[in-house]
TORPA-4810 file (N, C-alpha, C, O; in nm, 3 decimals):
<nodes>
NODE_1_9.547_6.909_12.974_9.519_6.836_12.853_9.448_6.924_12.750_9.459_6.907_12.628_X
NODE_2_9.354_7.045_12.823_9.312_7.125_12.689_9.371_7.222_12.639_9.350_7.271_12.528_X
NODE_3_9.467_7.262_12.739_9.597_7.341_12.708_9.648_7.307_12.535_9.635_7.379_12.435_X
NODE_4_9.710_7.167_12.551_9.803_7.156_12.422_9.643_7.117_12.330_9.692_7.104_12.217_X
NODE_5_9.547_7.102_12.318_9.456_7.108_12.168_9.408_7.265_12.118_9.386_7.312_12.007_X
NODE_6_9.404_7.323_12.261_9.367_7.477_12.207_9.467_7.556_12.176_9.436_7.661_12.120_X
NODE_7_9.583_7.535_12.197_9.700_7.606_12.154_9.710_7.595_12.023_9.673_7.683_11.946_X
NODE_8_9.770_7.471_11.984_9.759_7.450_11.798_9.693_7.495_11.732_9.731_7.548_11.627_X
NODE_9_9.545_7.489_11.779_9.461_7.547_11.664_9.462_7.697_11.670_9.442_7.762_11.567_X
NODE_10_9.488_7.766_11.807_9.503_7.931_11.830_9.625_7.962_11.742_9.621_8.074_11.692_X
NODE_11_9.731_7.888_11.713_9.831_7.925_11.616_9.837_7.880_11.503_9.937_7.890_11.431_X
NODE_12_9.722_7.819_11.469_9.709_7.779_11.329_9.600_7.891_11.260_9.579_7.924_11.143_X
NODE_13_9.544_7.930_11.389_9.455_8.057_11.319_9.538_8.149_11.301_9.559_8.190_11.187_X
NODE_14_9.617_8.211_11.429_9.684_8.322_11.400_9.787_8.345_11.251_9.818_8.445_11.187_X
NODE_15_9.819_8.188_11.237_9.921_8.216_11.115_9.820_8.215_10.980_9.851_8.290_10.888_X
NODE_16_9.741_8.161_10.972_9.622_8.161_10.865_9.619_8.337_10.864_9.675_8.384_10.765_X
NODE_17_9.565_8.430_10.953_9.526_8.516_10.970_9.652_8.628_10.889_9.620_8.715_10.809_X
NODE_18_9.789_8.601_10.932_9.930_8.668_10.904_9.953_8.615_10.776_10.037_8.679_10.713_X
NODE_19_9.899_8.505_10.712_9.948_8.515_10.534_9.821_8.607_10.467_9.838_8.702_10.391_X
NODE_20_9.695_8.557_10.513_9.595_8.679_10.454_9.635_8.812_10.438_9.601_8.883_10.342_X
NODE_21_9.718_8.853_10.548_9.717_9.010_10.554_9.814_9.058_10.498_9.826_9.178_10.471_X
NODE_22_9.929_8.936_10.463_10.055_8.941_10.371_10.020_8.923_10.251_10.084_8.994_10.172_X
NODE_23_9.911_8.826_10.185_9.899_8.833_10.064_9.743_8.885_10.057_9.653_8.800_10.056_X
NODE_24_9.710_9.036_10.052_9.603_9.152_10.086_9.701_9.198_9.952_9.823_9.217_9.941_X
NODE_25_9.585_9.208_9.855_9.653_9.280_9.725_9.617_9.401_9.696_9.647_9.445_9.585_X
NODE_26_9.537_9.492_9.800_9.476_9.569_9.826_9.603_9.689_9.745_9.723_9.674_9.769_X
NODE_27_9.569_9.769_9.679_9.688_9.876_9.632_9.636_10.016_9.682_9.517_10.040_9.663_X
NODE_28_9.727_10.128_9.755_9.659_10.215_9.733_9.556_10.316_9.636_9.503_10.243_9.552_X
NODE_29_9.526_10.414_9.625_9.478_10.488_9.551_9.587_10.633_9.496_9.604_10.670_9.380_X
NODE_30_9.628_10.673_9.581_9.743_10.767_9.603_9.881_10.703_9.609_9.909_10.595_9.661_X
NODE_31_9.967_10.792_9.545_10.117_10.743_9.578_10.190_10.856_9.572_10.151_10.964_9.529_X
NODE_32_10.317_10.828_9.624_10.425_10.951_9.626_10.455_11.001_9.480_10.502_10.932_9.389_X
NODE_33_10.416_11.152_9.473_10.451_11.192_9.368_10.310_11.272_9.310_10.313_11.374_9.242_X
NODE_34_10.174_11.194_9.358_10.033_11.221_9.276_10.003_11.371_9.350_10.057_11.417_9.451_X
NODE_35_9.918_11.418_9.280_9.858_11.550_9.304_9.801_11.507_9.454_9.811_11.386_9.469_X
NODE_36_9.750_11.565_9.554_9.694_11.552_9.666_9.553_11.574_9.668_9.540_11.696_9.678_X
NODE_37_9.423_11.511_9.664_9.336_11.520_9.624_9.258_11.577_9.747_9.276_11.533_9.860_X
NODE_38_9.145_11.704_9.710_9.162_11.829_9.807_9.003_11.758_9.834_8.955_11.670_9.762_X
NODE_39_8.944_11.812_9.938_8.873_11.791_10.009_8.800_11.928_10.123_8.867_12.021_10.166_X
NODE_40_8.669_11.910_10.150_8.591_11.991_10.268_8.595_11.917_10.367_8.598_11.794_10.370_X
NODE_41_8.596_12.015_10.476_8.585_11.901_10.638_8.496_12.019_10.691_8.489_12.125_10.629_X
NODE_42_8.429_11.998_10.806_8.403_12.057_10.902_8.476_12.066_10.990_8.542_11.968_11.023_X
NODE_43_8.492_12.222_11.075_8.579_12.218_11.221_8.500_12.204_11.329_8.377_12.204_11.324_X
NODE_44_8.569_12.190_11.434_8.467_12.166_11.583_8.393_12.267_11.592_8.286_12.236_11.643_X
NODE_45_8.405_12.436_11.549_8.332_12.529_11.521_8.209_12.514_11.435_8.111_12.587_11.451_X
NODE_46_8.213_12.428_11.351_8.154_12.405_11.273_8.151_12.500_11.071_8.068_12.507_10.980_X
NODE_47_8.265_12.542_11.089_8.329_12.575_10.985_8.378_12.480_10.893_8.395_12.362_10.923_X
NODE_48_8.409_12.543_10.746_8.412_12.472_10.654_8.559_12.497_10.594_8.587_12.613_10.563_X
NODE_49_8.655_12.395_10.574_8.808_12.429_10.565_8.831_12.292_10.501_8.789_12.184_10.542_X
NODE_50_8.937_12.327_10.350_8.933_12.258_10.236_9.117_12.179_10.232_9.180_12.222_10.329_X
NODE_51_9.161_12.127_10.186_9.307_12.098_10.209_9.347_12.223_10.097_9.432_12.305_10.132_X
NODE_52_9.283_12.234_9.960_9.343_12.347_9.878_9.340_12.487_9.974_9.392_12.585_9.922_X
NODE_53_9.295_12.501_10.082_9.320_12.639_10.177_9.447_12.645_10.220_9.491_12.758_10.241_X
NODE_54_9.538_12.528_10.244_9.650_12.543_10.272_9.749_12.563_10.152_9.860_12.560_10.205_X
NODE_55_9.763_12.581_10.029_9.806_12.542_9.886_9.943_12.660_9.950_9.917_12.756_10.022_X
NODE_56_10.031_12.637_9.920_10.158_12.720_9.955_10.262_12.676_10.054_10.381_12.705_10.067_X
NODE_57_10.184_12.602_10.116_10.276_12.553_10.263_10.267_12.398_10.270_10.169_12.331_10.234_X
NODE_58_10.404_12.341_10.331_10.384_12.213_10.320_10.241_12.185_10.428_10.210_12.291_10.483_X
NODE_59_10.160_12.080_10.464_10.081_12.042_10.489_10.098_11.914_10.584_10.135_11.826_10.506_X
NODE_60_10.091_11.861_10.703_10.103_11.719_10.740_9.930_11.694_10.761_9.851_11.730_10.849_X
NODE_61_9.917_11.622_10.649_9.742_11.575_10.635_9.741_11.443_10.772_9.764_11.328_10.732_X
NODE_62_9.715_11.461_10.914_9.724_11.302_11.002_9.556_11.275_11.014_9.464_11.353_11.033_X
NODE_63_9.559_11.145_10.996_9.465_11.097_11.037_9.474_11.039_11.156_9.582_10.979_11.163_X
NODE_64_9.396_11.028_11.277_9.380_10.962_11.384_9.253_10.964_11.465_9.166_11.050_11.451_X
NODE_65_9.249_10.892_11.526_9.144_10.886_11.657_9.151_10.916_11.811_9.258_10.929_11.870_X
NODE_66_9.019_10.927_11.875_9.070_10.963_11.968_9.047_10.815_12.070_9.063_10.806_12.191_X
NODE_67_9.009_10.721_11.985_8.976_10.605_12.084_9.085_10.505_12.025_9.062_10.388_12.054_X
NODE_68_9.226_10.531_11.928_9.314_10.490_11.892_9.443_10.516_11.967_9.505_10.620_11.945_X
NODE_69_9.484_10.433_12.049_9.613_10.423_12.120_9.722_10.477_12.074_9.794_10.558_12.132_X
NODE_70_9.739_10.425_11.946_9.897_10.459_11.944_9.866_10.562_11.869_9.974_10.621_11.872_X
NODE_71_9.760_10.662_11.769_9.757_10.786_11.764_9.762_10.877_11.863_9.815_10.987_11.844_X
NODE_72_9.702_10.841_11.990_9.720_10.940_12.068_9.870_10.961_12.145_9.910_11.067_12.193_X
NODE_73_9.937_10.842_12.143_10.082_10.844_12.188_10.132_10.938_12.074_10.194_11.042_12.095_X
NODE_74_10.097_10.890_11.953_10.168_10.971_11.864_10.175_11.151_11.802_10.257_11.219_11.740_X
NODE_75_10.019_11.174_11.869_9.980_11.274_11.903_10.127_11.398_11.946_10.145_11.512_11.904_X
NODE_76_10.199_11.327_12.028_10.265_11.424_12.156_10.375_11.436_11.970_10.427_11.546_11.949_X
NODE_77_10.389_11.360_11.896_10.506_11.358_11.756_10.521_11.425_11.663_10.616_11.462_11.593_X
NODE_78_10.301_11.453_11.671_10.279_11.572_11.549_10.262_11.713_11.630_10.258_11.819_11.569_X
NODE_79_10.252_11.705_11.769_10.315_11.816_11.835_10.418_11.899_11.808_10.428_12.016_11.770_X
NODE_80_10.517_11.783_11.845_10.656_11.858_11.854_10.681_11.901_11.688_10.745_12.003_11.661_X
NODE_81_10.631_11.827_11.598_10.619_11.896_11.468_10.586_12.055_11.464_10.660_12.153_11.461_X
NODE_82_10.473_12.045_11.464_10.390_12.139_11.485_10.466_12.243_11.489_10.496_12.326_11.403_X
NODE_83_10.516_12.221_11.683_10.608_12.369_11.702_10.674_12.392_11.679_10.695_12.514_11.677_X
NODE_84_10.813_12.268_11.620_10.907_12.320_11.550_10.900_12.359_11.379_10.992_12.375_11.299_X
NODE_85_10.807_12.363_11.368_10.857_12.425_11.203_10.707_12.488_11.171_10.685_12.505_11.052_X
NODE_86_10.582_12.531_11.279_10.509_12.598_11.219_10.568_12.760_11.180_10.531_12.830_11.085_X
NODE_87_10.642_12.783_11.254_10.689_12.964_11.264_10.824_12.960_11.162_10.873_13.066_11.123_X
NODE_88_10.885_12.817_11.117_10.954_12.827_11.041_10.987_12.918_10.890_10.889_12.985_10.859_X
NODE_89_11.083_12.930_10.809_11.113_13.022_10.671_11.127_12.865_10.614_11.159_12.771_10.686_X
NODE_90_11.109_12.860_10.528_11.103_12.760_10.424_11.138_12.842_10.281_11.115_12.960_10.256_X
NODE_91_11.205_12.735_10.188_11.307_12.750_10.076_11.167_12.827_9.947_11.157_12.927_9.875_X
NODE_92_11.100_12.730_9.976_10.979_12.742_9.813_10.823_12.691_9.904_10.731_12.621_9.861_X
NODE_93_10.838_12.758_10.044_10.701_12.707_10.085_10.643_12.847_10.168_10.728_12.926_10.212_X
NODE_94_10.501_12.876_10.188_10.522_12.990_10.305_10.444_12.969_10.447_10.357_13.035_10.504_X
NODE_95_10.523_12.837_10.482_10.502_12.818_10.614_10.475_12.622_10.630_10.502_12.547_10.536_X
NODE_96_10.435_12.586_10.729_10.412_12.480_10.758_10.249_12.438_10.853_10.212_12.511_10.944_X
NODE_97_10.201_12.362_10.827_10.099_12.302_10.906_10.005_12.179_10.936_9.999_12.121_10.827_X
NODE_98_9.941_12.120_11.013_9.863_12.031_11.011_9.736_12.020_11.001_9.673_12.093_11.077_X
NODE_99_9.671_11.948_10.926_9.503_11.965_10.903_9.497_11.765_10.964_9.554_11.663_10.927_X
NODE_100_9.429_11.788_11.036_9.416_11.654_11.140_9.237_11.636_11.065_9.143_11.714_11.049_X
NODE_101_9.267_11.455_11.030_9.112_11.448_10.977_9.100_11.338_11.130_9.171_11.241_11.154_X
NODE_102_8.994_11.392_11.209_8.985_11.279_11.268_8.862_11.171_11.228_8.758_11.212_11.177_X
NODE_103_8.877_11.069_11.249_8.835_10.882_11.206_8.738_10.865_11.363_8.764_10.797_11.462_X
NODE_104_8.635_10.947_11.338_8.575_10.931_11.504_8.444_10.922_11.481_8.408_10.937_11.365_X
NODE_105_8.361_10.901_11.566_8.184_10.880_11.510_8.157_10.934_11.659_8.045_10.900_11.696_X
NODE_106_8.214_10.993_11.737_8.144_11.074_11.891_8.231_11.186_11.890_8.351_11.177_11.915_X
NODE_107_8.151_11.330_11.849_8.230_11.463_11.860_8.280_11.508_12.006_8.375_11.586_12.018_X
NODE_108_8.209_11.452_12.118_8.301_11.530_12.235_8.372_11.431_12.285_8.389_11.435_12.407_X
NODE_109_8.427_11.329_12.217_8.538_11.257_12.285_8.659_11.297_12.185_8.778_11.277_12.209_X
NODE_110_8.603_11.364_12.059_8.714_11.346_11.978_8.774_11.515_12.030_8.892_11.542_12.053_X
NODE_111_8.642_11.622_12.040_8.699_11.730_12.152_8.792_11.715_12.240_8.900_11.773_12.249_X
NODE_112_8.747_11.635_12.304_8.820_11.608_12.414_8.993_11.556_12.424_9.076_11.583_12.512_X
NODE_113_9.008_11.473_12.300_9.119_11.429_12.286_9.220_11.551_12.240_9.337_11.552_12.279_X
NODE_114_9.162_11.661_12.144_9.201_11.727_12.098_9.245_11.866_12.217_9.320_11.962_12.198_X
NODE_115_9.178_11.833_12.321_9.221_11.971_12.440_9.327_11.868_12.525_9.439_11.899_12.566_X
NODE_116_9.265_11.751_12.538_9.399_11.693_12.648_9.499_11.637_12.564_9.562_11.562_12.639_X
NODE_117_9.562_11.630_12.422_9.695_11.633_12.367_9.730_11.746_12.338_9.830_11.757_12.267_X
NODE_118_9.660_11.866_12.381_9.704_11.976_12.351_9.723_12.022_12.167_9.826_12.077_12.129_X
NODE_119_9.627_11.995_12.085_9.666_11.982_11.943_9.586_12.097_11.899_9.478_12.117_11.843_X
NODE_120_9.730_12.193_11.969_9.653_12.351_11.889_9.599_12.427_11.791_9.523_12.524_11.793_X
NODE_121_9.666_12.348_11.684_9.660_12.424_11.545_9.466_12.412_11.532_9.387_12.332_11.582_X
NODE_122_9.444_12.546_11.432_9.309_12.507_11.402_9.221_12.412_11.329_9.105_12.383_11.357_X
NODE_123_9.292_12.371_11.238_9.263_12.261_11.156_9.268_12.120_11.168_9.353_12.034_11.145_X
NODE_124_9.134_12.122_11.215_9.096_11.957_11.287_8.960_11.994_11.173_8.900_12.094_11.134_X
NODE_125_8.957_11.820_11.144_8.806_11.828_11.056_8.802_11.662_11.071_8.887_11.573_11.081_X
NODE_126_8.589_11.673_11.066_8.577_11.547_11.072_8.438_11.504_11.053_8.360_11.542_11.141_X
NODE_127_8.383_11.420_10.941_8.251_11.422_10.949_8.201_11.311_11.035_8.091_11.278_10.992_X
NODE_128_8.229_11.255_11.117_8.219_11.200_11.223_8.154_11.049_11.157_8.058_10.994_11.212_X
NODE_129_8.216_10.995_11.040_8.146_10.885_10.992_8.284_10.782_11.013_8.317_10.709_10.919_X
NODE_130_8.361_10.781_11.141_8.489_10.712_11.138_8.559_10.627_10.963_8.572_10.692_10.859_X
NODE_131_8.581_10.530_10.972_8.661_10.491_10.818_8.554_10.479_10.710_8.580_10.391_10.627_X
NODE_132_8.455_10.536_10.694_8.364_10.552_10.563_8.355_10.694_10.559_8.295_10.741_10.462_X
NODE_133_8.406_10.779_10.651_8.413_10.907_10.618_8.472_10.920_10.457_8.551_10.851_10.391_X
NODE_134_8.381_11.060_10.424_8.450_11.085_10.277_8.596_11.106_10.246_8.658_11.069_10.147_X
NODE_135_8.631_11.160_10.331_8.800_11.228_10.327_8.878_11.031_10.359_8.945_10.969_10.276_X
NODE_136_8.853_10.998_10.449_8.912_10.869_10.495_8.937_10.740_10.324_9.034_10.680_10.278_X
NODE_137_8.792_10.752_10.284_8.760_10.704_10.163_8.844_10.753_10.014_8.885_10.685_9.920_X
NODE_138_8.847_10.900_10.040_8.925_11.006_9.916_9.061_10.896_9.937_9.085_10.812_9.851_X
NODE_139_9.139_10.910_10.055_9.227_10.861_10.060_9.268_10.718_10.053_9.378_10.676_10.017_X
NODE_140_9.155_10.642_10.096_9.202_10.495_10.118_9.248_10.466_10.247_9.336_10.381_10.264_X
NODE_141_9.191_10.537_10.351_9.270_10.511_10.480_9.178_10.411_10.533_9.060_10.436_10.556_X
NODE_142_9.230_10.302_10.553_9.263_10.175_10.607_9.256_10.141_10.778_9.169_10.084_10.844_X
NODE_143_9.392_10.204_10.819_9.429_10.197_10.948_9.487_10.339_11.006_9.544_10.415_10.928_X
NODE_144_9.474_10.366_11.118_9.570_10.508_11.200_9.619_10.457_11.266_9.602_10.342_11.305_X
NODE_145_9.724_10.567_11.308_9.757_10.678_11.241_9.776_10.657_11.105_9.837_10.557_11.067_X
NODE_146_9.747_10.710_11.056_9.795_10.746_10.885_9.863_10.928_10.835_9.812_11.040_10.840_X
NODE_147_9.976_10.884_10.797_9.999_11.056_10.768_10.055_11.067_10.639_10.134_10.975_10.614_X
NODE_148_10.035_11.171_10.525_10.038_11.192_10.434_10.159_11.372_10.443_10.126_11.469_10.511_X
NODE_149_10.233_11.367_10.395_10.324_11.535_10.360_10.311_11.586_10.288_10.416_11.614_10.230_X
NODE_150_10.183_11.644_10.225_10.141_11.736_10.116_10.257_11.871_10.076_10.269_11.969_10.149_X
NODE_151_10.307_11.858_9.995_10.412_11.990_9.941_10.339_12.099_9.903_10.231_12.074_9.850_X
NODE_152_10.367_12.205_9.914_10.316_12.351_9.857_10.228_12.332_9.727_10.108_12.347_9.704_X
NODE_153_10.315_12.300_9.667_10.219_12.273_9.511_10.132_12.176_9.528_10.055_12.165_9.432_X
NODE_154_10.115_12.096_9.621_9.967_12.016_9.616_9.996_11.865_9.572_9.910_11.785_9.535_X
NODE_155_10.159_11.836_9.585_10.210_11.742_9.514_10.229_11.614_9.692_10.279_11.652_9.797_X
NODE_156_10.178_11.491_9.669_10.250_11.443_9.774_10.377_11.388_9.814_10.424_11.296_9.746_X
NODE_157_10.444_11.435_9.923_10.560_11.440_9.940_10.587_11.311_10.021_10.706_11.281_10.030_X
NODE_158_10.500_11.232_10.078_10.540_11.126_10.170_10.402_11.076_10.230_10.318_11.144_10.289_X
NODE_159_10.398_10.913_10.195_10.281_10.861_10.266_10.333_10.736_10.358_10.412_10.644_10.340_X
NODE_160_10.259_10.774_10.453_10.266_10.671_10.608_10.427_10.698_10.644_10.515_10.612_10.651_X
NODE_161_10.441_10.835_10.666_10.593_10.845_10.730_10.587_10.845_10.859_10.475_10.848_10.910_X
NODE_162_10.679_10.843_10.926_10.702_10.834_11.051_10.732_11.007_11.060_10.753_11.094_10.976_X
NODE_163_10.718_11.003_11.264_10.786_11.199_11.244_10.949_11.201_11.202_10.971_11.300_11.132_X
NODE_164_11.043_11.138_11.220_11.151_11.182_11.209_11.143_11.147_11.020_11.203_11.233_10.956_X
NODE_165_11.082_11.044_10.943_11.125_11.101_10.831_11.040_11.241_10.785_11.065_11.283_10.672_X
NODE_166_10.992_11.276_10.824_10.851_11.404_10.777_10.995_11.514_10.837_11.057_11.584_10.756_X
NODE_167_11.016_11.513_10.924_11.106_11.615_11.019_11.234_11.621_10.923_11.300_11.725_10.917_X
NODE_168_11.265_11.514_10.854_11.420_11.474_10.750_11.351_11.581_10.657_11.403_11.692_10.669_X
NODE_169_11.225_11.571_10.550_11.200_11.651_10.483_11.209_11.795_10.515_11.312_11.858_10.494_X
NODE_170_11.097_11.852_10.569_11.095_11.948_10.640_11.242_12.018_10.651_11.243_12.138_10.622_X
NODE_171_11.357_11.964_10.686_11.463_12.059_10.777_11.533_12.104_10.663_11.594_12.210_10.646_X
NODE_172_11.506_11.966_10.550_11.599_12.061_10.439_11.547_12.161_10.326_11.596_12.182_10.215_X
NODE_173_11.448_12.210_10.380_11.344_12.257_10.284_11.374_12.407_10.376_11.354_12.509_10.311_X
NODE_174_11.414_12.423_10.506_11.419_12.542_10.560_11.572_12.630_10.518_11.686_12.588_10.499_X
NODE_175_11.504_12.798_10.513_11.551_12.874_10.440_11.694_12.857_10.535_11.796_12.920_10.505_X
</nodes>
């Protein structure tokens, strides 16, 4: 009998909850096409590395966590990125790479995530203030994964793509 009164109202919330988030008039800040707005991070070294350091090469700016599920599944995506087109020739670019902001507030778990997905490249940065971080904020990031395709010139090439459309860009851009 409390079955059918708590049900109704559990789906009267849930759908209350699914028009809010449908009518969220929230707009980004960035869009395809805008300059890519550059930024300082710290590395796990504790070095200081800017997005204008990469200016020449396309860029995959990902945001993720390491206490975020489906970033870390997705992790193994900006991998296979990674290796296929960091050593790449590109048309009007000189080279390819990832600058990973991670969305974390505990540095040796976010270490940690970063040795057991294997996410070689050097450019991990993160001021460890998860979504009020400055860079998170620059951008408007919301939710992760989040990934952004910064072009050589600093122009953005693609926001919240998936890997195979980032990988669509990318292949035709190689020499």
């Amino acid at each position: 009998m409390i079955k059918n009164r708590v049900f109704p109202s559990v789906l009267t919330l849930l759908i209350a909850c699914l028009i809010t988030a449908c009518n969220n008039n929230h707009q980004p800040n960035l869009m395809h096409g805008d300059m890519a707005k550059d930024f300082k991070g710290i590395t796990p070294k504790g070095d200081t590395i800017s997005l204008s350091d990469f200016k020449g090469k396309y860029v995959l700016l990902d945001f993720w966590g390491s206490w975020c599920g489906p970033c870390r599944a997705n992790n193994k995506n900006v991998l296979r990125l990674y290796t296929a087109y960091k050593d790449k020739k590109f048309k009007n670019a000189a080279g390819f790479t990832v600058l990973s902001v991670g969305i974390e507030n505990e540095r040796n778990a976010w270490l940690e995530a970063i040795a057991a997905d294997g996410l070689v490249w050097d450019s991990h940065v993160s001021d460890l203030d998860k979504f009020n971080s400055n860079v998170a904020e620059l951008y408007d990031v919301k939710s992760i994964p989040t990934q952004f395709l910064v072009g050589p010139d600093g122009v953005l090439m693609g926001i919240g793509l998936n890997d195979m459309q980032i990988e669509n860009i990318l292949k035709h851009q190689v020499e």
